[in-house]
C-alpha positions as CSV (number, residue, x, y, z in Angstrom):
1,X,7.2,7.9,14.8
2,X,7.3,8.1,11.0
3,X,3.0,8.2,10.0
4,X,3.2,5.0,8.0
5,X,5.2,2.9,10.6
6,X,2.3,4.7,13.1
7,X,-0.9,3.4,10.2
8,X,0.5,0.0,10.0
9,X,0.9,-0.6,14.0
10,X,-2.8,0.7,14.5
11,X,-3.8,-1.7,11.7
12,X,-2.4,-4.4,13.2
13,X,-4.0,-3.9,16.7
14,X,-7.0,-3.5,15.2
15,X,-6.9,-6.3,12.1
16,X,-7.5,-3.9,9.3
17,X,-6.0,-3.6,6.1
18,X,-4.6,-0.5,4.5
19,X,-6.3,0.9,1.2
20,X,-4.0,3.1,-0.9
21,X,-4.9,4.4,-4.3
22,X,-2.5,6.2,-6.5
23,X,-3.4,9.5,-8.0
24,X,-0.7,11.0,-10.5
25,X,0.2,14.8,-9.4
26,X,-1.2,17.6,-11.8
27,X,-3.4,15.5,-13.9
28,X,-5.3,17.6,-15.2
29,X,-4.0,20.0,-12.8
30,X,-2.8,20.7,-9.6
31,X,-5.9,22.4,-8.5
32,X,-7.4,19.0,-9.0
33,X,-4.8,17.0,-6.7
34,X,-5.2,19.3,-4.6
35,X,-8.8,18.7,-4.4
36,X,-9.0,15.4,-4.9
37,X,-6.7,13.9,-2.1
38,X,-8.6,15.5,0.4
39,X,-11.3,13.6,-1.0
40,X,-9.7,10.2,-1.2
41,X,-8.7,10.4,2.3
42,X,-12.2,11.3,3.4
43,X,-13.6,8.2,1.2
44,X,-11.3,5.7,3.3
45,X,-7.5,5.7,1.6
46,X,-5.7,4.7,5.0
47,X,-2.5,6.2,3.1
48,X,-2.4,7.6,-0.6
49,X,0.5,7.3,-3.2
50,X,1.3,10.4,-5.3
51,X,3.0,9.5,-8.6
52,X,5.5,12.0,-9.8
53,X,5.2,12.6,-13.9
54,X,8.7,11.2,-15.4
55,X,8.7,11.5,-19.3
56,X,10.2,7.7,-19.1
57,X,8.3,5.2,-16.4
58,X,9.8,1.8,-16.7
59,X,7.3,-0.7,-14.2
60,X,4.0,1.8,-15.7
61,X,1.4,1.4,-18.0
62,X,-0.5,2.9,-21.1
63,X,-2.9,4.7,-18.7
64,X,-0.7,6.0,-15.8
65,X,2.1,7.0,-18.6
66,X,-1.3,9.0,-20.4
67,X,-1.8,10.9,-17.2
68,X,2.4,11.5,-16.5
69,X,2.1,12.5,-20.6
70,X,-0.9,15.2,-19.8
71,X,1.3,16.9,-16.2
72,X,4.3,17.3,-18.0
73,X,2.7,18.5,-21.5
74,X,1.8,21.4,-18.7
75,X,4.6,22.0,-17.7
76,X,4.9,20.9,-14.1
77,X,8.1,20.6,-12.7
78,X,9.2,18.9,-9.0
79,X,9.0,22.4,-7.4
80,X,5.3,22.8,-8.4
81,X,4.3,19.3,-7.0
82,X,6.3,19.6,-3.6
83,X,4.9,22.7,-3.3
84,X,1.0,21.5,-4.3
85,X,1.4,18.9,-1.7
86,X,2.7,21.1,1.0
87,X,-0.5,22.9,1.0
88,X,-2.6,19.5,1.3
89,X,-0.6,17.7,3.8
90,X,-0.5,21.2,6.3
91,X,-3.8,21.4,6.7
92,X,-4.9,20.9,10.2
93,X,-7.5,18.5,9.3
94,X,-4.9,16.2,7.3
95,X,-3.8,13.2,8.7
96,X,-3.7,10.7,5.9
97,X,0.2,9.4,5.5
98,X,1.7,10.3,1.7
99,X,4.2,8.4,-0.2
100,X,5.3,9.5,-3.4
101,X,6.2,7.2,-6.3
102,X,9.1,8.7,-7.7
103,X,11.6,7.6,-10.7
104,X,15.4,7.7,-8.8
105,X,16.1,10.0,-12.2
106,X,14.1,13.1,-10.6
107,X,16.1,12.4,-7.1
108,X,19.5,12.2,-8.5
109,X,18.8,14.9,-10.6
110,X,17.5,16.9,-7.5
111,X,20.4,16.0,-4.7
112,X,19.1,13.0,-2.8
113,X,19.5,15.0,0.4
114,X,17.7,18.1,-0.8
115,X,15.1,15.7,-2.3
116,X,14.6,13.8,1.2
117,X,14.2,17.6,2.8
118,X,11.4,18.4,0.3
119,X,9.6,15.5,0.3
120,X,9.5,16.2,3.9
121,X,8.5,19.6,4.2
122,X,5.9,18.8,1.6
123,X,4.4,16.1,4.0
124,X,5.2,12.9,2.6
125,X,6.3,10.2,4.8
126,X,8.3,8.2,1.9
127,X,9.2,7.3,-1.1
128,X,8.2,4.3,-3.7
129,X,11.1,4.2,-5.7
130,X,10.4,1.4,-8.7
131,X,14.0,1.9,-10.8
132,X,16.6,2.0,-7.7
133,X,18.5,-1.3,-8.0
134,X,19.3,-3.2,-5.2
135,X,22.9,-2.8,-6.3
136,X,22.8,1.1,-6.2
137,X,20.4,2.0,-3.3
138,X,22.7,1.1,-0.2
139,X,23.6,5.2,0.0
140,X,20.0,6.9,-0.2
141,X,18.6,3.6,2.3
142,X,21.1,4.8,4.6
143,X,19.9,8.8,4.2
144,X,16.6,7.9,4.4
145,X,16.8,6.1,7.7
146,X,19.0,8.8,8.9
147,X,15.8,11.2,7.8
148,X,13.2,8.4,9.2
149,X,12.2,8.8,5.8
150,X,10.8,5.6,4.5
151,X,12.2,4.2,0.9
152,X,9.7,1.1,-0.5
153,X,10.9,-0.7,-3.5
154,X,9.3,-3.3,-5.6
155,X,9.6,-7.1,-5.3
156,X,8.0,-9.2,-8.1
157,X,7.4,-13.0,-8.9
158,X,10.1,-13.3,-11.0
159,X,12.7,-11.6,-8.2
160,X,15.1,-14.9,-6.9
161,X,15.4,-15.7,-3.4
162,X,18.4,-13.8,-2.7
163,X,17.9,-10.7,-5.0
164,X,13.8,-10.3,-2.6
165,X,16.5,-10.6,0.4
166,X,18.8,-7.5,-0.1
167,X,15.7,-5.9,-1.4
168,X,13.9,-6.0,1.9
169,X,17.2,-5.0,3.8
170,X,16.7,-2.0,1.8
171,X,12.8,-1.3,2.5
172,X,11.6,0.7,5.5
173,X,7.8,1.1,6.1
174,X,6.5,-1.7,3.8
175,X,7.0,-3.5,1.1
176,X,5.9,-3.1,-2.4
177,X,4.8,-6.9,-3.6
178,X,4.1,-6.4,-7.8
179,X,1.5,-9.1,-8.2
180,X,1.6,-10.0,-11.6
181,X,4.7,-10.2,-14.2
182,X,4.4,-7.0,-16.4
183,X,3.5,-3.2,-16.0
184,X,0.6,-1.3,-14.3
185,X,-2.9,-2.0,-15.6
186,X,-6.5,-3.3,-14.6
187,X,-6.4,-7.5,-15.0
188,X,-9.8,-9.7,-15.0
189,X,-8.2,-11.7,-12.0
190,X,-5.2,-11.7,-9.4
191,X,-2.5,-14.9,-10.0
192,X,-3.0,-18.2,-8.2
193,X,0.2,-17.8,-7.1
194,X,0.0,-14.7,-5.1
195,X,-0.5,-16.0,-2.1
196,X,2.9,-18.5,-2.0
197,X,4.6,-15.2,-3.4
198,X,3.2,-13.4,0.1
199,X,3.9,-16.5,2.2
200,X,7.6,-16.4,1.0
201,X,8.4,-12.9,1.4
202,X,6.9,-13.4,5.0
203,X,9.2,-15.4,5.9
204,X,11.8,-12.6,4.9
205,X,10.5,-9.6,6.9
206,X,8.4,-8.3,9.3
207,X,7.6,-5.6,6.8
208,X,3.4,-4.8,5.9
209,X,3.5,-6.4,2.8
210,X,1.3,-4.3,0.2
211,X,0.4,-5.6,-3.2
212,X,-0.1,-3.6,-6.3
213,X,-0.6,-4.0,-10.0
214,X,-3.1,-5.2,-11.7
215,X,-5.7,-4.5,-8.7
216,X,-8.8,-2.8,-9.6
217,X,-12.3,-4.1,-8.7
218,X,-13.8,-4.6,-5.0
219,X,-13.9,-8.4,-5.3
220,X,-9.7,-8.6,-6.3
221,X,-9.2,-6.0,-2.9
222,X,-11.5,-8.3,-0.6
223,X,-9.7,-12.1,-1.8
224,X,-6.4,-9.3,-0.5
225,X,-7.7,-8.7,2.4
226,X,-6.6,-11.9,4.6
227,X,-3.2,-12.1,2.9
228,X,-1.9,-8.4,2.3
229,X,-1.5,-5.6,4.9
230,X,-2.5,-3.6,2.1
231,X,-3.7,-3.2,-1.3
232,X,-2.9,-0.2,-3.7
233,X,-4.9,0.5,-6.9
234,X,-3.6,2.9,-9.8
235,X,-5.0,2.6,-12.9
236,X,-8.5,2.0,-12.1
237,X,-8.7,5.8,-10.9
238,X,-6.1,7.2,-12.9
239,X,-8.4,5.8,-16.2
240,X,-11.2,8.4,-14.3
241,X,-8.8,11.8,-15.2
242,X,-9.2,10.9,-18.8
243,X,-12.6,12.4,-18.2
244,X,-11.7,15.2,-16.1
245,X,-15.2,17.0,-15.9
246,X,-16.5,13.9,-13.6
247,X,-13.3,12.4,-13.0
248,X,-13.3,14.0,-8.8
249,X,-16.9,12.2,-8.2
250,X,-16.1,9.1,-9.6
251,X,-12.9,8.7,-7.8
252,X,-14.3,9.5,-4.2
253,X,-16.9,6.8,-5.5
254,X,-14.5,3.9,-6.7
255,X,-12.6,5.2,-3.6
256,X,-15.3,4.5,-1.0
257,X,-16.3,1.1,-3.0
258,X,-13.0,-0.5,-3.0
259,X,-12.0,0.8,1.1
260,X,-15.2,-0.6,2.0
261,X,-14.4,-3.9,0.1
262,X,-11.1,-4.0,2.3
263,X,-12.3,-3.2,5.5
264,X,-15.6,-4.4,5.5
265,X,-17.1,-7.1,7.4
């Protein structure tokens, strides 16, 4: 069983809620994500997201684009990342699933089958794929189940009815819910109408139903906790590598903070 079908069926059994944070490969440097994962997964992350730097994110923004900006103005390249994360995910003590969120770009760029055989071998478990159309993803959906590969894409409030229902057709292992209108970033408060947005999409799958953007402080992860299946937090991390000489303690803090807010009592 793929690891992130195997999370989310311990999670339900036992009521909790997953906690994923996002950290952006090579930012500052790979020696750091290679550190820092390890960490995050040791603070509490039931599953951690691994952005892939793309010169031109669409759904991300001013602070994850920074850190995309300082991996690439390094020159990393795919190779380097799959590889970085191979030697993270091997180790016998790791058993955190990894997605990656990737820009379809980089995977047609790379042959979606070889793509799907790297990600593997480099230990992730899927793929958050935030600018593959419904109308264009019916071909790499059907690799990826072939693969047991998982492939999330990204409802929002605006998305009609119909558009959310081919979308979760497509989704395998759960589904991304974009809580607010707008790009990545740290907000003072969640929408009031988050909650009808998850009560809706319910009724459309039996899909974990994970809710990102705009989530960044212990009190917006515990009001998730009785109406996600998991919460994922980006910015509020990434906005740590800025300041790279403390940016690994402060993580595994904020880490440990915002897991504890979701699982707690």
């Amino acid at each position: 069983m793929n690891s992130v079908d195997s999370l989310f069926k311990q999670n339900k059994s036992s009521g909790r809620r997953a906690f994923i944070p996002f950290v952006t490969a090579g930012d500052p440097d790979l020696a750091f994500t290679e550190r820092v994962l390890p960490a995050m997964a040791g603070a509490g992350a039931s599953l951690i997201e691994v952005g892939f730097p793309f010169s031109d994110p669409i759904a991300d923004g001013p602070v994850i684009q920074a850190s995309y900006t300082r991996a690439l103005d390094k020159g990393l390249k795919l190779d380097d990342t799959f590889s970085s994360l191979e030697k993270i995910t091997s180790a016998k003590s790791w058993q955190t699933p990894t997605v990656g969120m990737i820009s379809y770009s980089l995977i047609y760029r790379h042959g979606p089958t070889r793509f799907i055989a790297a990600a593997k071998k480099a230990g992730l478990s899927g793929a958050i794929v935030p600018d593959l159309t419904a109308e264009e993803a019916d071909d790499f959906a059907k690799r990826a189940r072939e693969e047991d590969f998982k492939l999330i894409l990204l409802v929002t409030p605006t998305t009609p009815a119909k558009r959310a229902e081919k979308i979760v057709s497509l989704c395998t292992g759960f589904l991304y819910c974009v809580s607010i209108v707008g790009i990545t970033g740290e907000r003072e408060g969640l929408p009031d109408t988050l909650c009808d947005q998850l009560s809706r999409l319910r009724g459309m799958t039996d899909l974990p139903l994970c809710v990102g953007f705009g989530v960044s402080k212990p009190d917006q992860v515990k009001q998730l906790r009785d109406i996600a299946d998991g919460v994922i937090v980006g910015s509020a991390l990434v906005r740590k590598l800025e300041h790279p000489a403390t940016a690994e303690a402060e993580i595994v803090r904020t880490v440990s903070e915002l897991a504890g807010a979701l699982n707690g009592p």
